[in-house]
OpenMM code with the backbone's topology and positions (N, CA, C; nanometers):
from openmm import Vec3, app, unit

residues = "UNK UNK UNK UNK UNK UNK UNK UNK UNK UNK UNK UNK UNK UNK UNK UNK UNK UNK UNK UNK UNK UNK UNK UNK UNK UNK UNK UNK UNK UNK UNK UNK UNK UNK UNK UNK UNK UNK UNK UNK UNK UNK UNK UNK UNK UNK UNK UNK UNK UNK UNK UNK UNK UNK UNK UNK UNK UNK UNK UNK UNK UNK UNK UNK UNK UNK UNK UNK UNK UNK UNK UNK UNK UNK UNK UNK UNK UNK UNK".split()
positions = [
    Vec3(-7.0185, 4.2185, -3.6493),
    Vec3(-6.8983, 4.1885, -3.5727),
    Vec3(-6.7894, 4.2898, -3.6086),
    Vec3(-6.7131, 4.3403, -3.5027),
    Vec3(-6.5831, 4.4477, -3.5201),
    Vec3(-6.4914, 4.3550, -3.5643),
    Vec3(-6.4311, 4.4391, -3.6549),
    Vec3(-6.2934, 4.3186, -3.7413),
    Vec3(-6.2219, 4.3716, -3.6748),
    Vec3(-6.1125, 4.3173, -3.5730),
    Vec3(-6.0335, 4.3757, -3.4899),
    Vec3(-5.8713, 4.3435, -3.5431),
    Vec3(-5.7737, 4.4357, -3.5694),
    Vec3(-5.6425, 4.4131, -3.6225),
    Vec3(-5.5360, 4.4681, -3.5210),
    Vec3(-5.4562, 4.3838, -3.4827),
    Vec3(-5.3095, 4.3582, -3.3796),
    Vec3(-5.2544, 4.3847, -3.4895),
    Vec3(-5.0998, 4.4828, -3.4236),
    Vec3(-4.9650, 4.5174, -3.5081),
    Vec3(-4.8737, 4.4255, -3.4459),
    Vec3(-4.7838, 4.4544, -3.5173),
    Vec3(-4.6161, 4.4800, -3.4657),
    Vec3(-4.6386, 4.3049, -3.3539),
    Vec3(-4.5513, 4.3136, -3.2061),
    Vec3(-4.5358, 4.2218, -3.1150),
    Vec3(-4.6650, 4.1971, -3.0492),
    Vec3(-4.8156, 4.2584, -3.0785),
    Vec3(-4.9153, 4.2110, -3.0122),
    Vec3(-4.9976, 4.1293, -3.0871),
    Vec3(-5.0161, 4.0858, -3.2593),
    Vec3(-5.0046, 3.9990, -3.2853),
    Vec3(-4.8984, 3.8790, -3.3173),
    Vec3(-4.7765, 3.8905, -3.2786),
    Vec3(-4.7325, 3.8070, -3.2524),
    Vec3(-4.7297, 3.7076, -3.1462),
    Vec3(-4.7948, 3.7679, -3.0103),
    Vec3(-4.8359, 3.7509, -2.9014),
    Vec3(-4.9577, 3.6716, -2.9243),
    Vec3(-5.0766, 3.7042, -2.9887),
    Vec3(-5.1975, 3.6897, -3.0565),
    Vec3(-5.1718, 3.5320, -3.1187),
    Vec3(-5.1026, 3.5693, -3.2634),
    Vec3(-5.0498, 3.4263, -3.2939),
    Vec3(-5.1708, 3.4583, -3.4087),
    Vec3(-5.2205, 3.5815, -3.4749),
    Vec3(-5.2963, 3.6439, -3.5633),
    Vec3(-5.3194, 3.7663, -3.6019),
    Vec3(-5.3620, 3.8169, -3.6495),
    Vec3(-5.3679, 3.9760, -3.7314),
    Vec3(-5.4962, 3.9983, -3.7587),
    Vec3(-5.5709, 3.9598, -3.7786),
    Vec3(-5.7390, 3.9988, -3.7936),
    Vec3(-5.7898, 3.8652, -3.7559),
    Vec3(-5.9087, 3.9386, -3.6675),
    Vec3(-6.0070, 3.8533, -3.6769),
    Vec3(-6.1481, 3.9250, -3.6048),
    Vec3(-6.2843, 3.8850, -3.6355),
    Vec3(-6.3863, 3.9519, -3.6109),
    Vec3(-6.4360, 3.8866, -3.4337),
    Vec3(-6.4534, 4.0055, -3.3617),
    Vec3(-6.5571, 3.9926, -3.2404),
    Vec3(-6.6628, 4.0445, -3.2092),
    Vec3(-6.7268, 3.9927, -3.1508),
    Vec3(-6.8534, 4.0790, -3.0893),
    Vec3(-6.8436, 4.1616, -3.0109),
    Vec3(-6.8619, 4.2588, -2.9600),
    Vec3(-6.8670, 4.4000, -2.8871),
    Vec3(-6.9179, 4.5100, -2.9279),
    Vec3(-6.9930, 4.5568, -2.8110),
    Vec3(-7.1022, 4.7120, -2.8603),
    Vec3(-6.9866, 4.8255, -2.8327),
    Vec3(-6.8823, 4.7983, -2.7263),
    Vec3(-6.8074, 4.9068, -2.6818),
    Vec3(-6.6280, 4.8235, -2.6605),
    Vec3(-6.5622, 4.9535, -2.6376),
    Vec3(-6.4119, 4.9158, -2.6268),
    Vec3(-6.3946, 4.8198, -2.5028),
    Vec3(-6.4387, 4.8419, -2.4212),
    Vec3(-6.4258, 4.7573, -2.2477),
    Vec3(-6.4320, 4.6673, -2.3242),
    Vec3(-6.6184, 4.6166, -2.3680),
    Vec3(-6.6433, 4.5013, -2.4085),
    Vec3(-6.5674, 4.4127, -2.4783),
    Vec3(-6.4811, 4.4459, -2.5552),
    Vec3(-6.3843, 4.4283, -2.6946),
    Vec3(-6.2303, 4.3975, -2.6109),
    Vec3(-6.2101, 4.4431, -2.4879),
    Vec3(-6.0912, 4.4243, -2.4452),
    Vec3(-6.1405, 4.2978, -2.3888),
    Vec3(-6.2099, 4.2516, -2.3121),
    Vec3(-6.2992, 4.1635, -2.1844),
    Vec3(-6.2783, 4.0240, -2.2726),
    Vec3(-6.3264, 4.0627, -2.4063),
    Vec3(-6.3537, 3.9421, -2.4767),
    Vec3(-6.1950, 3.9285, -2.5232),
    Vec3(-6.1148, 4.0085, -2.5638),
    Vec3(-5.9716, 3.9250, -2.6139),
    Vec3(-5.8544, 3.9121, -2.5009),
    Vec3(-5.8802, 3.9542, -2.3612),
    Vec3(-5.8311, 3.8853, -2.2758),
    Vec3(-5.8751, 3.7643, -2.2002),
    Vec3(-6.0307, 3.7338, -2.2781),
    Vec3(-6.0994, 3.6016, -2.2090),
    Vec3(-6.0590, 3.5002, -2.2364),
    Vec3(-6.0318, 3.5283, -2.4097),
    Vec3(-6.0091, 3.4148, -2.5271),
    Vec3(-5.8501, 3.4285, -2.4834),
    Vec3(-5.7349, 3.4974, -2.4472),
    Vec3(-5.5961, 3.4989, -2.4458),
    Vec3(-5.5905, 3.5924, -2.3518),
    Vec3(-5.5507, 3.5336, -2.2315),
    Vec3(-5.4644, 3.6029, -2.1190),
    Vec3(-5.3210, 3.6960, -2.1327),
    Vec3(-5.3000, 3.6598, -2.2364),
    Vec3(-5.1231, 3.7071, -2.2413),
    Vec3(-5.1992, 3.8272, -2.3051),
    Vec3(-5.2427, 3.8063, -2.4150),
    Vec3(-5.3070, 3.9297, -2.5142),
    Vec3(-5.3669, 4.0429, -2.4209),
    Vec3(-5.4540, 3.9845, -2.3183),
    Vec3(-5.5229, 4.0875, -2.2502),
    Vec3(-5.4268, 4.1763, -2.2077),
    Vec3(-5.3154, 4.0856, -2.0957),
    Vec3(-5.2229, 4.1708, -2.0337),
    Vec3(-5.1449, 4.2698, -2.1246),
    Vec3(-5.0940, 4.2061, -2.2723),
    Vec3(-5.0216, 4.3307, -2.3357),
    Vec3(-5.0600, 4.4337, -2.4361),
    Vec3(-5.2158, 4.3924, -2.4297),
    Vec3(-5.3343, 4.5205, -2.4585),
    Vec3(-5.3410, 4.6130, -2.3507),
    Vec3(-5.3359, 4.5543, -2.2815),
    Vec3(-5.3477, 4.6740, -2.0723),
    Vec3(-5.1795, 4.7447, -2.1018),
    Vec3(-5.1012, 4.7037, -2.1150),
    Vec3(-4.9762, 4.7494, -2.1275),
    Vec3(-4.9179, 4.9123, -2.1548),
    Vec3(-4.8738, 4.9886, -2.0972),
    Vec3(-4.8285, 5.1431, -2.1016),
    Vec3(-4.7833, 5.1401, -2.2854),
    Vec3(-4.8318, 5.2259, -2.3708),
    Vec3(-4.8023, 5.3224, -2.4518),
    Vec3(-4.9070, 5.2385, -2.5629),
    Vec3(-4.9614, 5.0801, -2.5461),
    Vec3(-5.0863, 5.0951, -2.6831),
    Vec3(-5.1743, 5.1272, -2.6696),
    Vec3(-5.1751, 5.1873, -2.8214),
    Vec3(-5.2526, 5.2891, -2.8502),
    Vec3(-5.3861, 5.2002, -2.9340),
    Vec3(-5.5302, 5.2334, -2.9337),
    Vec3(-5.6256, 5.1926, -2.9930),
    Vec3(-5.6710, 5.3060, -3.1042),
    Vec3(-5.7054, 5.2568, -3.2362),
    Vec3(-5.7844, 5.3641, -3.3354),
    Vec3(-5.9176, 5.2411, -3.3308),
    Vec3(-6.0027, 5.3396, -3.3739),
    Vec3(-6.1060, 5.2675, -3.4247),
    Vec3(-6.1834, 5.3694, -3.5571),
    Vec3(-6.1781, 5.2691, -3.6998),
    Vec3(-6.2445, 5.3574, -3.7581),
    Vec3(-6.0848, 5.4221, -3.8076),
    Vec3(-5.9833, 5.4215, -3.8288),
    Vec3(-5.8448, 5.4750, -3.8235),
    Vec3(-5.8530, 5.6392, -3.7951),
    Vec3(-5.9410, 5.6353, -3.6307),
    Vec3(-5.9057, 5.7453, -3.5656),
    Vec3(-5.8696, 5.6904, -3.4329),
    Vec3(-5.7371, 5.7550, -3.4055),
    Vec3(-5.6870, 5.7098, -3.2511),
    Vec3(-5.8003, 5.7365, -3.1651),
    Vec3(-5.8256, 5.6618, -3.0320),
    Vec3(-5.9474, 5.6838, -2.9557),
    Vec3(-5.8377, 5.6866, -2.8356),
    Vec3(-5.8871, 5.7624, -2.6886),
    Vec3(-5.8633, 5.7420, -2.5929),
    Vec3(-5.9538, 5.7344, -2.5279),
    Vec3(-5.9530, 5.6151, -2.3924),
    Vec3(-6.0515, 5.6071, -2.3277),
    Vec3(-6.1901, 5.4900, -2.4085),
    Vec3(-6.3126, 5.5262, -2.3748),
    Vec3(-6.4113, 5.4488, -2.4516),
    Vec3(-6.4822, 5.4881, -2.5528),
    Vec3(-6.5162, 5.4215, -2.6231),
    Vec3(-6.5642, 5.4220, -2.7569),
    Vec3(-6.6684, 5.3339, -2.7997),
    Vec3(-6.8031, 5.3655, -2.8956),
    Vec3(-6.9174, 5.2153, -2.9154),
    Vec3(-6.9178, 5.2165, -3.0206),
    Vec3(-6.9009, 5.0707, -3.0126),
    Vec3(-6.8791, 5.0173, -3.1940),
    Vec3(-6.9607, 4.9486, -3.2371),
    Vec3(-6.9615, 4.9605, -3.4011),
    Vec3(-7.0713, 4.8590, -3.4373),
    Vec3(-7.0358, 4.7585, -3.5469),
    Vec3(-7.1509, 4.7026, -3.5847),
    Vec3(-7.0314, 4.5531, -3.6535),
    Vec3(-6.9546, 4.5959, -3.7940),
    Vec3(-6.9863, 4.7257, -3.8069),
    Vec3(-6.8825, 4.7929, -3.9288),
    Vec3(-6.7314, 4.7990, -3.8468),
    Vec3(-6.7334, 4.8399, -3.7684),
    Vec3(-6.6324, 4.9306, -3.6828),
    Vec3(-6.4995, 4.8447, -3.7440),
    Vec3(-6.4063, 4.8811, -3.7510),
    Vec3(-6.2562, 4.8451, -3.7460),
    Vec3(-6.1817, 4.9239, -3.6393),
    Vec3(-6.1114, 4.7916, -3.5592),
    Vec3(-6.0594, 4.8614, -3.4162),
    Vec3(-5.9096, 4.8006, -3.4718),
    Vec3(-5.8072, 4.8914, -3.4180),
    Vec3(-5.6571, 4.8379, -3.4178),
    Vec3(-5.6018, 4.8503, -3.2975),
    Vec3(-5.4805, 4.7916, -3.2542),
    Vec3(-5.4498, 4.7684, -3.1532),
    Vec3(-5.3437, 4.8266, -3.2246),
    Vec3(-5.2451, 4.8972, -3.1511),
    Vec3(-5.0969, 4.9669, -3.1610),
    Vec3(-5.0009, 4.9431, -3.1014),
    Vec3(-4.8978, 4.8468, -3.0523),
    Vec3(-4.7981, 4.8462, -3.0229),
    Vec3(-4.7057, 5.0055, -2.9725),
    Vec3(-4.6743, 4.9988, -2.8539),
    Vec3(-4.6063, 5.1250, -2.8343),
    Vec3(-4.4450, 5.1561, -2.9335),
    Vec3(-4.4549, 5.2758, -2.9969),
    Vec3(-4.3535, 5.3322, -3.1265),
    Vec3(-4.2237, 5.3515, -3.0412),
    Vec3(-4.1224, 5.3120, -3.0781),
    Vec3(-3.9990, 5.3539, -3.1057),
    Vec3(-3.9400, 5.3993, -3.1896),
    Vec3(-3.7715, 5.4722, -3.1612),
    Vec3(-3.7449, 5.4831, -3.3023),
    Vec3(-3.6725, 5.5774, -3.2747),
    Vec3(-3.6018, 5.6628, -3.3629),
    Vec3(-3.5037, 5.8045, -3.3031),
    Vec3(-3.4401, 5.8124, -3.4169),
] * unit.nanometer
topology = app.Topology()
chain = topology.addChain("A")
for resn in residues:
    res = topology.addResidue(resn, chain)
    for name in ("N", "CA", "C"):
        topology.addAtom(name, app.Element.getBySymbol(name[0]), res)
């Protein structure tokens, strides 16, 4: 299982910070935490978060395995 970790306002959204899912790939991994939480899905889809997996930023898709560590990123501010 991918141990999957929310930052900042998307686990607060979440209402958690880690927890393990099943998924071979990133789609898969989004599918399943907007199934389990609608709000989550929508502010995972959301303009500027960013996904690492493995603590390398990924864009686009990626296949994971039950080692994998995926993070979810909250879009950065700041100045």
């Amino acid at each position: 299982m991918a141990q999957v970790l929310l930052f900042g306002r998307l686990a607060d959204i979440a209402g958690w910070r880690a927890r393990a899912f099943e998924a071979t790939d990133l789609s898969q991994l989004r599918a399943a935490l907007a199934g389990s939480d609608p709000l989550l899905g929508e502010a995972l889809a959301g303009p500027g978060v960013q996904v690492a997996v493995d603590k390398a930023i990924v864009r686009g898709e990626a296949t994971l395995s039950a080692a994998s560590e995926v993070a979810f990123l909250p879009p950065m501010s700041g100045g």
